[in-house]
N, C-alpha and C positions, 0 to 999 in steps of 0.2 A: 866750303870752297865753291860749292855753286848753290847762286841766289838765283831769286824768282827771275829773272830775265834770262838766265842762262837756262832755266826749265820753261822758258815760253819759246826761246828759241828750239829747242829741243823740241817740243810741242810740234810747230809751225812745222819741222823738216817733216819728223814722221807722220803726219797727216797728209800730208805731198804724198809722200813715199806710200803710204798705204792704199790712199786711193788709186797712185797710176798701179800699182802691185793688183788690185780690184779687177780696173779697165784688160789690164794685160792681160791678167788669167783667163777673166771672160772671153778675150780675144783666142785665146790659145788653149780654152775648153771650147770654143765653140770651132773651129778649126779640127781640132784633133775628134770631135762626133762628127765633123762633116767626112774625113778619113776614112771612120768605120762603116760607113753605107756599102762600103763593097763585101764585106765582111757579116756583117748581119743576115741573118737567113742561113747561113753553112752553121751547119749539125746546128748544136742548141744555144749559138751563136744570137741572143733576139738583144731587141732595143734596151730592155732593163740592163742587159749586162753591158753593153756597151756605154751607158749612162755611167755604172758602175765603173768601168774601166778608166773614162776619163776622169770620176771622183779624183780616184784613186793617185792619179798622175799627176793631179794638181800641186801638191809640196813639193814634190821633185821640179815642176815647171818652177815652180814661185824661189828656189833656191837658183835654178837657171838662170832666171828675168832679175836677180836680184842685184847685180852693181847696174845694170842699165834702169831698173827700176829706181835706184837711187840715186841717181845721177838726176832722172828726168823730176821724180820728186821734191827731190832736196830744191832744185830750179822754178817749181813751183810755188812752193812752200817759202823760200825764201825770196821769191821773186814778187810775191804778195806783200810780204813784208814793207819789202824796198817800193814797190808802189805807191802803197799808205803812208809813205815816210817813214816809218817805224825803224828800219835801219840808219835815217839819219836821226832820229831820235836816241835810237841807242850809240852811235857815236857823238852826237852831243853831251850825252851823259856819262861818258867818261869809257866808254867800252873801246880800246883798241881793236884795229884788224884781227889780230892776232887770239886777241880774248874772244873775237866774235869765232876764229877760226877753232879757237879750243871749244866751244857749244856747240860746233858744228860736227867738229870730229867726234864729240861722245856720244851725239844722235846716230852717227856712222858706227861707232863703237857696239851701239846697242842692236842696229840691226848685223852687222856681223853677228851678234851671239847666238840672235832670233836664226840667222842663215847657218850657222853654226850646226842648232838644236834642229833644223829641218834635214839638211844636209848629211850629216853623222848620223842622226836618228832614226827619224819614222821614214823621212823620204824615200830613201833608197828601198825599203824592206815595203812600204805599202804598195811601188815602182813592182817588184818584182811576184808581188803578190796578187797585180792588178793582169801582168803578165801569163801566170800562173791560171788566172782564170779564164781569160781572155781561151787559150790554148788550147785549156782540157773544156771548154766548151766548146770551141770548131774541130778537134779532134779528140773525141771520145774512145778511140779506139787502139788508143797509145796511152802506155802506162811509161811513170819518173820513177825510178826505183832511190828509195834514200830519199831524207830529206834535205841534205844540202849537199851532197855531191853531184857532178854532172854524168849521172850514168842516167840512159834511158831506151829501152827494151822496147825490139820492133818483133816479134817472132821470138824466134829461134838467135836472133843475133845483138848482143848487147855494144850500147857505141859509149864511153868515156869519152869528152872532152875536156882540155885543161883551161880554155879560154878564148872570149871571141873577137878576132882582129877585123872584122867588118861583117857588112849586112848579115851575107849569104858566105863571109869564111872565117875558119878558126884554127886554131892554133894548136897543134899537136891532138891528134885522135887515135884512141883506141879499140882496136874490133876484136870483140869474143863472139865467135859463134859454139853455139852448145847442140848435141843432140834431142830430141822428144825426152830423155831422162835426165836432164839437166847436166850432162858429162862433155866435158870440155872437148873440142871435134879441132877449132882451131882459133889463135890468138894472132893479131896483127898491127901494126902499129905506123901513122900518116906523121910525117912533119908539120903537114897543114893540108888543108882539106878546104873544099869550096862547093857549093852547090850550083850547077848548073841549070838553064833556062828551063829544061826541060827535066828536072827533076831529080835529074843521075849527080851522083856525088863524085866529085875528082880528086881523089888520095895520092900526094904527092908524095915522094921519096917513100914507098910503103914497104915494108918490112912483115914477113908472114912467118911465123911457124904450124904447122898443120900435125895432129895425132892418129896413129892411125896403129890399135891397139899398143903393141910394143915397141915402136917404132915412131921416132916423127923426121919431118923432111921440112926445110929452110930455104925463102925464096927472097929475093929481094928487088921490087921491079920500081924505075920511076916514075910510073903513073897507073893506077887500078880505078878502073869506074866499079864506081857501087849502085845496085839499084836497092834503095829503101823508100818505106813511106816516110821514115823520118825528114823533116824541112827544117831547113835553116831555122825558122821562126818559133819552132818546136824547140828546138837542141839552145833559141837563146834565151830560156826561162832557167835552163840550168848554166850557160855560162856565159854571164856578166861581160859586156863590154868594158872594159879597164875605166872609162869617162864613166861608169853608172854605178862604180864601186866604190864605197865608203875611204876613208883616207886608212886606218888600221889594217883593214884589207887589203889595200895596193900597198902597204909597207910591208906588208908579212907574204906578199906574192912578188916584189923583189928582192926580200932577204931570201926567199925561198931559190928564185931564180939565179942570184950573184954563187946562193952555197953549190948551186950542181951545173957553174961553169956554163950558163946561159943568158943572152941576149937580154937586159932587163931594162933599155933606155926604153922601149916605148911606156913600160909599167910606170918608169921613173919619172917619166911625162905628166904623164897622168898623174901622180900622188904630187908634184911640187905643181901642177897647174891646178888641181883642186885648192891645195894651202895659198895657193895667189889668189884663187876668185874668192877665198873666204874671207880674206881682209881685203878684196878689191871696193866695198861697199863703203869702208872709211874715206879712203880718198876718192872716191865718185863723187859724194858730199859734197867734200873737200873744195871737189874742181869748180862746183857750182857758184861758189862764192863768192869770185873775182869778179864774175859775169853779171853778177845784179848790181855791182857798182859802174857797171860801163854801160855798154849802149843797151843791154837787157833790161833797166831799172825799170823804164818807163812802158815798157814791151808786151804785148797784151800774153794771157797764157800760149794760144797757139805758138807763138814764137818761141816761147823756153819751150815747149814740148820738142820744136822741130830740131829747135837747137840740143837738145837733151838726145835728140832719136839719131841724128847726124854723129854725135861723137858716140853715141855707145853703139853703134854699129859698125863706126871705125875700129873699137875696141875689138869688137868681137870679132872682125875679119883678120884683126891684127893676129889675133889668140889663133883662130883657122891656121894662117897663112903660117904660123911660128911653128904650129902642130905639124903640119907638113915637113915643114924643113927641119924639124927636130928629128924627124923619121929618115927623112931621106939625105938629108945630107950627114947624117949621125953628131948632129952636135948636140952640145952638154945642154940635158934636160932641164938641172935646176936655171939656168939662163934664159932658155928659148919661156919654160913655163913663167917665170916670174917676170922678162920683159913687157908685156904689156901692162902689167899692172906697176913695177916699175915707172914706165912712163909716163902714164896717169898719175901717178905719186909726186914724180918732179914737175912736173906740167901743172900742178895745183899748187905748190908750194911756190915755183918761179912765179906764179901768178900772184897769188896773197901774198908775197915780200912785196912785190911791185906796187901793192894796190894804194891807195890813198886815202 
């Protein structure tokens, strides 16, 4: 079904695509060590593990950078072609738009699988592992109780978290504080929580019970400051920003949320916005296509790069801007998540019908 010309086209995209995937990461490992220089030097925080830390974040970056990566690729890769002639060669020989659009889209095909296997797989788990060290090397003197639950023990006072809805806030918290013999003193419970400038944590609608031998006593105030060592930055190695959790995860953290009568459009976001960016990498291709039979053919590389860095930055503001209003104005997740990529879809297809 596909002959050697269909595997040289395929060839030409992903070699595009690999190298600006290359350039970008170097861009965005070397960016994300310029970051850590405020960072390095606290507790045993030094340059090797920071080295480390950007390793680490690298497949999670390269799943990120991957429809804009493929966009700006595929325009290279195929924008060589068309240079050489070689795409008018291959419509001389009998190759339709269309036929050329089917070699395009399986090159697209195959990196979805690649974004797929990073993205679902190592990505995320190497992400929080890089985290993980990152943490317990600037603060050694806080302990993660469990290994995947978000509990984590400051003294005498244990915090649960269910999940984190920005930098410095999160989403329902739990306080145990215990006596010197481990005996439960008092339990209490935040809708959402945020950490302040200066350290102190702001417990919104919080809810207390407190023990005191035979007896306990019930309070319920709308707002409690907390003073802990715990930071925001600490409590996010235990819970995941909803955008850094695998798709399985955010589907079993809205089936979870929908069964106990809870708020699940932002989780919901998130899981149909991740299944969009995972086949956004087919139609980025795609969109490439039209463009190297118009004024692009002749167009030295800097120009498909600019032209590649222009539209996947529109994409990506578009995806921003949809995330907001998906939030605030409460409308329906699978829509707001899959329009930009939607649009991108028709926008490539209206393009190869037209093309000539």
């Amino acid at each position: 079904m596909f002959g050697i010309l269909d595997r040289y086209i395929v060839r030409s995209v992903l070699t595009g695509v690999g190298m600006v995937v290359l350039v970008l990461l170097s861009l965005g490992g070397l960016l994300l060590l310029i970051g850590q220089q405020d960072d390095i030097g606290v507790g045993n925080y030094d340059a090797f593990v920071a080295v480390q830390f950007v390793a680490l974040n690298l497949p999670q970056q390269a799943w990120e950078l991957l429809p804009i990566s493929a966009l700006i690729g595929s325009l290279i890769g195929l924008g060589n072609l068309a240079r050489d002639s070689e795409i008018i060669v291959l419509r001389t020989s009998g190759l339709s738009v269309w036929h050329l659009a089917r070699s395009v889209a399986l090159s697209g095909l195959i990196l979805a699988t690649l974004g797929l296997l990073i993205g679902e797989g190592f990505g995320p788990p190497l992400e929080q592992f890089a985290r993980h060290q990152k943490v317990f090397a600037k603060f050694n003197d806080i302990s993660v109780i469990g290994s995947g639950d978000a509990w984590v023990r400051d003294g005498n006072l244990l915090v649960n978290v269910e999940r984190q809805t920005g930098k410095s806030q999160f989403g329902g918290m739990m306080l145990y504080e215990v006596d010197n013999l481990g005996r439960l003193r008092a339990m209490g419970r935040a809708v959402s929580a945020r950490e302040g400038e200066d350290g102190a944590w702001s417990l919104e609608q919080y809810d207390e019970t407190r023990f005191a031998g035979d007896t306990l006593s019930s309070a319920r105030v709308p707002r409690r400051v907390l003073k802990s060592d715990v930071t925001a930055e600490f409590l996010g190695i235990a819970a995941a920003s909803p955008a850094r959790l695998p798709t399985l995860a955010l589907w079993a953290m809205a089936r979870h949320l929908d069964d106990n009568g809870l708020d699940s459009k932002e989780i919901r976001f998130a899981l149909w916005s991740r299944i969009a960016r995972s086949v956004a990498p087919i139609f980025a291709v795609l969109l490439a296509l039209p463009f190297v039979f118009g004024s692009l053919r002749a167009s030295g590389t800097g120009a498909k790069v600019a032209v590649g860095l222009i539209l996947g930055i529109a994409f990506f503001f578009l995806q921003r801007l949809l995330e907001s209003g998906a939030v605030v104005f409460s409308g329906n997740p699978a829509f707001f998540a899959w329009l930009p990529t939607a649009l991108m879809a028709a926008v490539a297809l209206v393009l190869i019908q037209k093309t000539r």
